[in-house]
C-alpha positions as CSV (number, residue, x, y, z in Angstrom):
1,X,-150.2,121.8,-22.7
2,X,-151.3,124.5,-20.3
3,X,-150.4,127.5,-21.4
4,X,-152.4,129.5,-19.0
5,X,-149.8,131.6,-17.4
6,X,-147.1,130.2,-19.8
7,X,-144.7,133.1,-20.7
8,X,-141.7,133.6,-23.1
9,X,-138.4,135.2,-22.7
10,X,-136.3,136.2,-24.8
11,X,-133.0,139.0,-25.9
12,X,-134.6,140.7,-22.6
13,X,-138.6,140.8,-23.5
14,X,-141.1,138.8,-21.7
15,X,-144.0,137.4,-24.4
16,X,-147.1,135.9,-23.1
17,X,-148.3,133.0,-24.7
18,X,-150.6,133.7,-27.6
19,X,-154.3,132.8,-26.5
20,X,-155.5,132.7,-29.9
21,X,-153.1,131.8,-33.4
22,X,-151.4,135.6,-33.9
23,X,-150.5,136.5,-37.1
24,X,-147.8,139.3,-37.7
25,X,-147.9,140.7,-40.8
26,X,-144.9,142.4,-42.1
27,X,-146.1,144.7,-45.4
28,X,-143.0,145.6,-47.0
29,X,-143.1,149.3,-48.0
30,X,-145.7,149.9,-46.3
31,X,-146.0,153.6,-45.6
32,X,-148.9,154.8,-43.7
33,X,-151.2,156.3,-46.3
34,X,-151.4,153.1,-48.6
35,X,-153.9,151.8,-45.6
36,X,-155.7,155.4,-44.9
37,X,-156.3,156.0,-48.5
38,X,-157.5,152.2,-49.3
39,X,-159.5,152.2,-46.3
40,X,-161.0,155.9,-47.2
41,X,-161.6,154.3,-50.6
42,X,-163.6,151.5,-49.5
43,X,-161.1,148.7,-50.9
44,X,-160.6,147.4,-47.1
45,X,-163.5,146.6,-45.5
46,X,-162.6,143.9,-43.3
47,X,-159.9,146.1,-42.0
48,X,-162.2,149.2,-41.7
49,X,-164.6,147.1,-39.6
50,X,-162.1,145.5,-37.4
51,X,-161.0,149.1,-36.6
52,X,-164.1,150.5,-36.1
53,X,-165.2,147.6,-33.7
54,X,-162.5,148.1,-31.3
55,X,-159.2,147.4,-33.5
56,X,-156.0,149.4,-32.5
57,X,-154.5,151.8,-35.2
58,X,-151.3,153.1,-34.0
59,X,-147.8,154.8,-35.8
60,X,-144.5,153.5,-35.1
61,X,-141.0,153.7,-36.2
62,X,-139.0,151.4,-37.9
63,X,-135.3,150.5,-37.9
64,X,-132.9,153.0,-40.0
65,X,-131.8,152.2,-42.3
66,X,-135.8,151.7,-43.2
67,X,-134.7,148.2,-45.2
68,X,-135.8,145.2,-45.3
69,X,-133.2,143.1,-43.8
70,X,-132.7,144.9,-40.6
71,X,-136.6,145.4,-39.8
72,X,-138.0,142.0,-40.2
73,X,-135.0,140.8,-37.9
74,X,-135.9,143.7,-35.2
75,X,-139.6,142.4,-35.4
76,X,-138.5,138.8,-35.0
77,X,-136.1,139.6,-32.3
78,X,-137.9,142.6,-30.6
79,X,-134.9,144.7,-30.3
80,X,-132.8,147.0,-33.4
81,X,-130.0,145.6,-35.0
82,X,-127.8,146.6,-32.2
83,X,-128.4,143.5,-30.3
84,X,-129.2,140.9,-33.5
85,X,-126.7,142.2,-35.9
86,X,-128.5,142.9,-39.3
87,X,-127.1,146.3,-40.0
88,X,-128.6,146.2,-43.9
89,X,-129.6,144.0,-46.4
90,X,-125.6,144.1,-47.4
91,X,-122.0,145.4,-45.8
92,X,-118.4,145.5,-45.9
93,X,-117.9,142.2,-44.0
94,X,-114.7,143.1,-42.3
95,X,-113.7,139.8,-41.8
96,X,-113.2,139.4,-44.4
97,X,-112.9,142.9,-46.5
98,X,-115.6,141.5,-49.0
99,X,-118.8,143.2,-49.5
100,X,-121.6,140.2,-49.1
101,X,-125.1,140.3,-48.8
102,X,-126.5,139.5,-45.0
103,X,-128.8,137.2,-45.5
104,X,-126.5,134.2,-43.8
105,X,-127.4,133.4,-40.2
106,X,-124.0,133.7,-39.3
107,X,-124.1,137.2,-39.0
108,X,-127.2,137.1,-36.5
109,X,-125.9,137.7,-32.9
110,X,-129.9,137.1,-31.4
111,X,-132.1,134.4,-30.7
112,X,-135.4,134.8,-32.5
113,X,-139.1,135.7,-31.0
114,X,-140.0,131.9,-33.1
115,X,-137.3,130.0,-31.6
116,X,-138.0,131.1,-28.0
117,X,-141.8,130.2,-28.7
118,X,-140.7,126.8,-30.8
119,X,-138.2,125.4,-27.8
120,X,-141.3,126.1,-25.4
121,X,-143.9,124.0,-27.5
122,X,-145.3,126.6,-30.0
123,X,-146.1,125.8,-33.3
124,X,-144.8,127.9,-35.7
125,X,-145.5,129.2,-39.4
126,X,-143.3,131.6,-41.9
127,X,-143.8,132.5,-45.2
128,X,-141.8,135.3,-47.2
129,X,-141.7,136.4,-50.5
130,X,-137.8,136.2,-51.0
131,X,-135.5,133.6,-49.9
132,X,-133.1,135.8,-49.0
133,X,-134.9,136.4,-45.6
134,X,-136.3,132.3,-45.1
135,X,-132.9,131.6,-43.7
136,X,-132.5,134.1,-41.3
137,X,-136.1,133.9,-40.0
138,X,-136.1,130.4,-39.8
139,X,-133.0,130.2,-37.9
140,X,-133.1,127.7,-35.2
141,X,-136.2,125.9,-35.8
142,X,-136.2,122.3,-36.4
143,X,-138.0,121.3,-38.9
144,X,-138.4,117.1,-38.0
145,X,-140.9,117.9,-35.5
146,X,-144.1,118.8,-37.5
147,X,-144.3,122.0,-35.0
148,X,-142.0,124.6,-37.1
149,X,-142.8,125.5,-41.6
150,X,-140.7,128.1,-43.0
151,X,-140.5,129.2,-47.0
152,X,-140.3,131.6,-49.4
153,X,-142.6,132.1,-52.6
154,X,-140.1,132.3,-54.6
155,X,-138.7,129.1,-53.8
156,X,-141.9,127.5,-52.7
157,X,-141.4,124.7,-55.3
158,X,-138.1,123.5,-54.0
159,X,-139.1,123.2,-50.0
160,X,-138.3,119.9,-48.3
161,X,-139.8,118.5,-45.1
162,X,-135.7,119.4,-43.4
163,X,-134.9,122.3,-44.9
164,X,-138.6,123.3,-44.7
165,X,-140.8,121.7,-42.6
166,X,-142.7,120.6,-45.7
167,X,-142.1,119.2,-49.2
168,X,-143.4,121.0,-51.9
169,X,-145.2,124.2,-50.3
170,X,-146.6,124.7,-53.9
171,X,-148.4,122.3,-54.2
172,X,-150.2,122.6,-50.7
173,X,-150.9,126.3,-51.6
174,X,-152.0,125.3,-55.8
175,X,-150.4,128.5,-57.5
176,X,-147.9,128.8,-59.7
177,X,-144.3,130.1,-58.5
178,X,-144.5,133.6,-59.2
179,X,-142.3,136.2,-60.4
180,X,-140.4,137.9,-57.7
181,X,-141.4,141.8,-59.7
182,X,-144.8,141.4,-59.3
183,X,-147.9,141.3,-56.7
184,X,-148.3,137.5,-57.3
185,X,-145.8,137.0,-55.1
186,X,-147.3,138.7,-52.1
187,X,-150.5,136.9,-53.1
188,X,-149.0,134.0,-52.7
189,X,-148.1,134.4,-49.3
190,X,-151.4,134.7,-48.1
191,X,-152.9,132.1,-49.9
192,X,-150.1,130.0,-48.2
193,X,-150.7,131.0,-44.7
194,X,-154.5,130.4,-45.2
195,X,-154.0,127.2,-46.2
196,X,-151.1,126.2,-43.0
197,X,-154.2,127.8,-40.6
198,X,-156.4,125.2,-41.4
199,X,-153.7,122.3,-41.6
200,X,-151.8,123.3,-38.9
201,X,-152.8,126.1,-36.8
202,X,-149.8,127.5,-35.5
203,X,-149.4,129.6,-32.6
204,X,-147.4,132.3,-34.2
205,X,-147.4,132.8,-37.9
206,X,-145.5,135.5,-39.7
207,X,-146.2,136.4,-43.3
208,X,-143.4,138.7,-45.0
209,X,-144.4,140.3,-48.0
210,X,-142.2,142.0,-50.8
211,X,-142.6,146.0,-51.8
212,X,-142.4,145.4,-55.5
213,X,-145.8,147.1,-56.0
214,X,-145.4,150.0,-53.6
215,X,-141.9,150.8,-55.2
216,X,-144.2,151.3,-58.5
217,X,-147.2,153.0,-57.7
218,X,-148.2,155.9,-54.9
219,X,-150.7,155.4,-51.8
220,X,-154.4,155.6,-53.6
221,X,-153.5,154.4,-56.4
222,X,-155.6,152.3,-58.7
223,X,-153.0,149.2,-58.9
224,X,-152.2,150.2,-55.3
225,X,-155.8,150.1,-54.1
226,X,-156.3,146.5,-55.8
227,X,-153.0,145.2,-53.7
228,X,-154.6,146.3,-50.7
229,X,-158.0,144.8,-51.4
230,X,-156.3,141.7,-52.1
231,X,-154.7,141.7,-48.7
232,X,-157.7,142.5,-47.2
233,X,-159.6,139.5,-48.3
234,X,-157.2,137.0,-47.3
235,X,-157.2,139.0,-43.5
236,X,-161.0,138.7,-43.3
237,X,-160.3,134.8,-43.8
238,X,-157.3,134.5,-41.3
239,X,-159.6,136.3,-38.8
240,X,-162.4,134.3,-39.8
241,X,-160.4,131.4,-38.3
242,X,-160.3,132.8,-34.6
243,X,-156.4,134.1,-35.2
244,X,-155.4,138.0,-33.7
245,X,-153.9,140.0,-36.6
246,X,-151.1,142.4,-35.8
247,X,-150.0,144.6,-39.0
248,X,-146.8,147.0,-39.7
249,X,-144.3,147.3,-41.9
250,X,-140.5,147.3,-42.3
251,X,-140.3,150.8,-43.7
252,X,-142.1,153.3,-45.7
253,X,-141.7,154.8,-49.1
254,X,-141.0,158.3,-50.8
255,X,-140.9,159.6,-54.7
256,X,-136.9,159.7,-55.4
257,X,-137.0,161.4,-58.8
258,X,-136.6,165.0,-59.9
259,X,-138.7,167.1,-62.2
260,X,-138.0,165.3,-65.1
261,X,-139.1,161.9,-64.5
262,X,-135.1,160.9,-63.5
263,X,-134.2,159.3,-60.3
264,X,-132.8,162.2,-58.3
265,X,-129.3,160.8,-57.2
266,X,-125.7,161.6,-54.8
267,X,-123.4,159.7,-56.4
268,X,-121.0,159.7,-53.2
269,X,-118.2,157.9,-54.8
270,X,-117.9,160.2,-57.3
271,X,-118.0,163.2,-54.6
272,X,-115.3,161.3,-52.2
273,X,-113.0,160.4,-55.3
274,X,-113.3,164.0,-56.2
275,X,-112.5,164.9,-52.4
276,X,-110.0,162.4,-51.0
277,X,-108.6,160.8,-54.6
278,X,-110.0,158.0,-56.9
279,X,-110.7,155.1,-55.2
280,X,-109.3,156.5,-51.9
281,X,-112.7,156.0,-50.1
282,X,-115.1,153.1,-50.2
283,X,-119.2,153.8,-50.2
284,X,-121.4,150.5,-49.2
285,X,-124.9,150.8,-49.9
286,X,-127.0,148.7,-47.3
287,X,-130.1,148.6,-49.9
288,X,-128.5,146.5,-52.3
289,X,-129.6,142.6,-52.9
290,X,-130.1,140.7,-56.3
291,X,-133.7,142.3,-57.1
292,X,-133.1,145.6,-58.7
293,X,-135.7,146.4,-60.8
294,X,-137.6,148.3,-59.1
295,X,-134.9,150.1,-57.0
296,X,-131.6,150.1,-59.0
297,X,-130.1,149.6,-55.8
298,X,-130.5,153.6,-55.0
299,X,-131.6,154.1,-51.3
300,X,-131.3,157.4,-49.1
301,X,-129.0,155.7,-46.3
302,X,-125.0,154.8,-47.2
303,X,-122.4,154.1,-45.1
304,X,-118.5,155.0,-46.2
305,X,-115.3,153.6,-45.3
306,X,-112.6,156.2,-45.6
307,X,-108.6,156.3,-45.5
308,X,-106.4,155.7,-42.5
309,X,-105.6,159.4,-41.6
310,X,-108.3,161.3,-43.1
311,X,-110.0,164.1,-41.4
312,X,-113.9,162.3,-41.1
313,X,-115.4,165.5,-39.5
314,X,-114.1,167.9,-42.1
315,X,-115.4,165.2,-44.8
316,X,-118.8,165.0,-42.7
317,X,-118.9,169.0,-42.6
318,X,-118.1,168.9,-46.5
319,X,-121.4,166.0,-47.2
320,X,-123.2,167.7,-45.0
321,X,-123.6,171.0,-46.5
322,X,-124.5,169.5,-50.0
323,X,-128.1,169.9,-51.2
324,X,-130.0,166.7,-50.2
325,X,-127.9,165.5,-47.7
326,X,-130.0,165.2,-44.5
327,X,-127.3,164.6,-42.1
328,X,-123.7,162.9,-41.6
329,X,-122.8,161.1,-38.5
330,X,-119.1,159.5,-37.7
331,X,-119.7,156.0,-36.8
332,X,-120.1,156.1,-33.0
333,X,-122.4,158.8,-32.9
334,X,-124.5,157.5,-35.7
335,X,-124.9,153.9,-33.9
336,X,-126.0,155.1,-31.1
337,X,-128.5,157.4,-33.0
338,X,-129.6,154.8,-35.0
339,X,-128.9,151.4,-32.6
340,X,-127.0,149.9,-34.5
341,X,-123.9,147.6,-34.9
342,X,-120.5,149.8,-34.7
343,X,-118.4,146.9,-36.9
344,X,-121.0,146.4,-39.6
345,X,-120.8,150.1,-40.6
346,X,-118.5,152.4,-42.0
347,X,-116.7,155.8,-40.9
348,X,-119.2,157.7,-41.7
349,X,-123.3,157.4,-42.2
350,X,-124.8,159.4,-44.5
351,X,-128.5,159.9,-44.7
352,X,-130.0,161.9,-47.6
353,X,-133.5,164.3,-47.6
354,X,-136.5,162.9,-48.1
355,X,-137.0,162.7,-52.6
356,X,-133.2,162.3,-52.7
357,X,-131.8,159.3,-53.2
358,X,-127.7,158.0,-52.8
359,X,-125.4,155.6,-55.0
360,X,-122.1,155.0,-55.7
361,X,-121.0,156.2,-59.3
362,X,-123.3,156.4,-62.2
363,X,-121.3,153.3,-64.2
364,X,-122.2,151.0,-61.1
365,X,-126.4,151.7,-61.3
366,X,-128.5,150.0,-64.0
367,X,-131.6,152.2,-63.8
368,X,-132.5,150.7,-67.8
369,X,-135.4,148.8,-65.9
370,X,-136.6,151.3,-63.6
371,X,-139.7,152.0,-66.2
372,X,-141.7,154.1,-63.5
373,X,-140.2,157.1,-61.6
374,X,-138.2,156.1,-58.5
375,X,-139.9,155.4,-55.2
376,X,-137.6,154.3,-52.6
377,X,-136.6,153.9,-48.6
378,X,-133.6,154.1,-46.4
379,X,-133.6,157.3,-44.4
380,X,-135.4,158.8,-41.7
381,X,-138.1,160.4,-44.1
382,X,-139.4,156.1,-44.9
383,X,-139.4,155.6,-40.5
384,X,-143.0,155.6,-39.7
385,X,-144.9,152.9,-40.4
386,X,-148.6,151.4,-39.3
387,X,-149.1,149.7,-36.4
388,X,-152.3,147.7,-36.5
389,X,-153.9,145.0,-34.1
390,X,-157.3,143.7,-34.6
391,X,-158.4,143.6,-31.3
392,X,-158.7,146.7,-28.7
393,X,-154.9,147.0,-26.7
394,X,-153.7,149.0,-23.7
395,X,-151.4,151.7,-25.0
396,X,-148.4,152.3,-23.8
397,X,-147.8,155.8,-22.5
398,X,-147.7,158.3,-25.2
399,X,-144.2,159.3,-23.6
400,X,-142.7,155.9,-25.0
401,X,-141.6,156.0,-28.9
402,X,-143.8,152.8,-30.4
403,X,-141.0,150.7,-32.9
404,X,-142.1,148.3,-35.4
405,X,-140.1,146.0,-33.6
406,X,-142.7,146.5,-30.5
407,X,-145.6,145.1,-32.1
408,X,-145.1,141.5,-30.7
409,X,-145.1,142.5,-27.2
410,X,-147.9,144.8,-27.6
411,X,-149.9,142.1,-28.9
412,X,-149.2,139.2,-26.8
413,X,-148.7,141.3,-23.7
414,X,-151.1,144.7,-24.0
415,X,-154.6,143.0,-25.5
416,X,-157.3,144.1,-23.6
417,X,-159.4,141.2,-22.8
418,X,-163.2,141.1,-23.9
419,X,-165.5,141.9,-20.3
């Protein structure tokens, strides 16, 4: 196939065709300083020399809220979950008036970045930690043809050549299925996408990883420092293999607890009952999926349905002037703010400050196996994230606001070629 002057369109983005395998790397919790201080600390010295031979380190901002759901589907789609319809990694489906998590592709309204690339030829490789995410990234991929793998580590075991595009991905990678709380899982990951470079070198391959570790432990620290330096080996073989590496994350991550060790939590159900009456209004917390250890499903973005004649902009005047509450939008205004879907939220969005964090009522959060101090993500305080290419690009203007969501256009489409 000539792929020359081959080009890609898709939900309103032209892609060029990748000259060389791209990898996108999604690090999940990612927040800048992880990479400055492991870098600084001499645990990534591919990276560092990559970087320092031309490489592209650049800031962007991700989708709010900064979860994980929404921002890997605004890097797969190129656009915020305005246009693909991930508002958070769970709503108030109002279809059905049942809160469900969204991880079904029935709730995605855009074609992906990898099916535009599959139905013109591309070969195409994902791996992610959680299955939660395999079925929305894989969406629309066939996996008969030998051209399209998609899995999960934590399911890696169970993969079929239909469901998958390979049977048994443990067993090509040789680990052991990991536990979804620990850094194994990430590992895992890479090891996988090492090993589907040599066997099948796809054109695009996108490796997902989970933010277990960086939910635990702050940037420079030793356990994060050893994360890192993992990652960094397994990016000096991907590289080693003639592929581009593009790196960024799907949000950052803040301390959430007060003085005393304790996560430092808004219970807003318990301030609306006390407001508008028991029950009266309804909080959805976008954060929450099935792996709460290390979160206790406490995130600083929340989202509240409230009762047919209420007054919203008293209520949001009311939030608003509570101490670590950052701001309060009614639904309209905060869509737009935010881009994102007016029927997958609620009246009102609240975001809290930046060490706060927001549940529903105390009796709803198990916080028994939180056995660090609470680091979290959501709000505006988690938006900035790393945006890393390994080769030398053309910056956009520094009048355009760089998204996470950018980062496959700007390194298909902005790579400055070698002279």
């Amino acid at each position: 196939m000539n792929t020359m002057h081959k080009s890609v369109t898709v939900n309103a983005r032209t892609y060029a065709w990748p000259k060389a395998p791209l990898v996108i790397v999604c690090i999940d919790g990612s927040e800048p300083a992880y990479i400055e201080q492991a870098i600084a600390g001499g645990h990534m010295p591919y990276l560092a020399d990559a970087l320092s031979k031309g490489g592209t380190d650049l800031r962007a901002d991700c989708v709010v809220p900064s979860f994980t759901n929404p921002n890997n589907l605004s890097i797969v789609t190129g656009q915020p979950p305005s246009v693909h319809g991930i508002s958070g990694n769970f709503f108030l489906d109002p279809d059905t008036g049942d809160e469900v998590m969204m991880n079904d592709p029935k709730f995605l309204r855009a074609e992906t970045i990898f099916k535009a690339f599959y139905d013109a030829g591309a070969k195409i490789a994902i791996v992610t930690a959680k299955d939660k995410l395999r079925r929305l990234l894989g969406h629309g991929l066939s996996f008969d043809s030998g051209r399209a793998v998609c899995f999960s580590s934590e399911k890696a075991d169970e993969t079929t050549m239909a469901e998958n595009g390979i049977d048994n991905a443990q067993a090509m990678v040789g680990r052991d299925i990991p536990s979804v709380y620990s850094a194994a899982l990430s590992e895992f990951i890479f090891a996988a996408g090492v090993k589907l470079m040599a066997s099948m070198r796809p054109d695009i391959m996108y490796l997902s990883t989970t933010d277990y570790i960086q939910h635990k432990h702050a940037p420079g620290t030793p356990v994060a420092n050893a994360f890192y330096a993992m990652m960094d080996g397994y990016f000096a073989e991907l590289a080693a293999t003639g592929a581009t590496l593009a790196l960024t994350a799907d949000h950052g991550m803040n301390a959430k607890f007060g003085e005393d060790g304790e996560p430092d939590v808004i219970y807003l159900q318990e301030v609306l009952d006390d407001m508008l009456g028991t029950g009266q209004a309804r909080v959805i917390l976008p954060i929450t999926d099935p792996y709460v250890v290390h979160h206790g499903a406490l995130g600083s973005f929340a989202t509240a349905y409230l009762p047919s004649g209420t007054d919203a902009a008293d209520v949001a005047a009311k939030l608003s002037a509570m101490d670590g509450i950052e701001a309060v939008y009614d639904r309209a205004t905060g869509c737009a703010h935010f881009g994102l879907p007016e029927d997958r939220l609620g009246d009102l969005i609240i975001v809290s400050t930046r060490h706060k964090v927001l549940g529903t009522s105390a009796d709803r959060h198990d916080l028994s196996q939180l056995t660090e101090p609470l680091r979290s993500h959501g709000g505006v305080s988690e938006q900035t994230v790393p945006l890393i290419i390994t080769a030398p690009v053309q910056v956009p203007p520094t009048s355009t606001r760089l998204r996470n969501f950018d980062i496959f256009d700007i390194a298909l489409n902005h790579v400055v070629e070698a002279s």
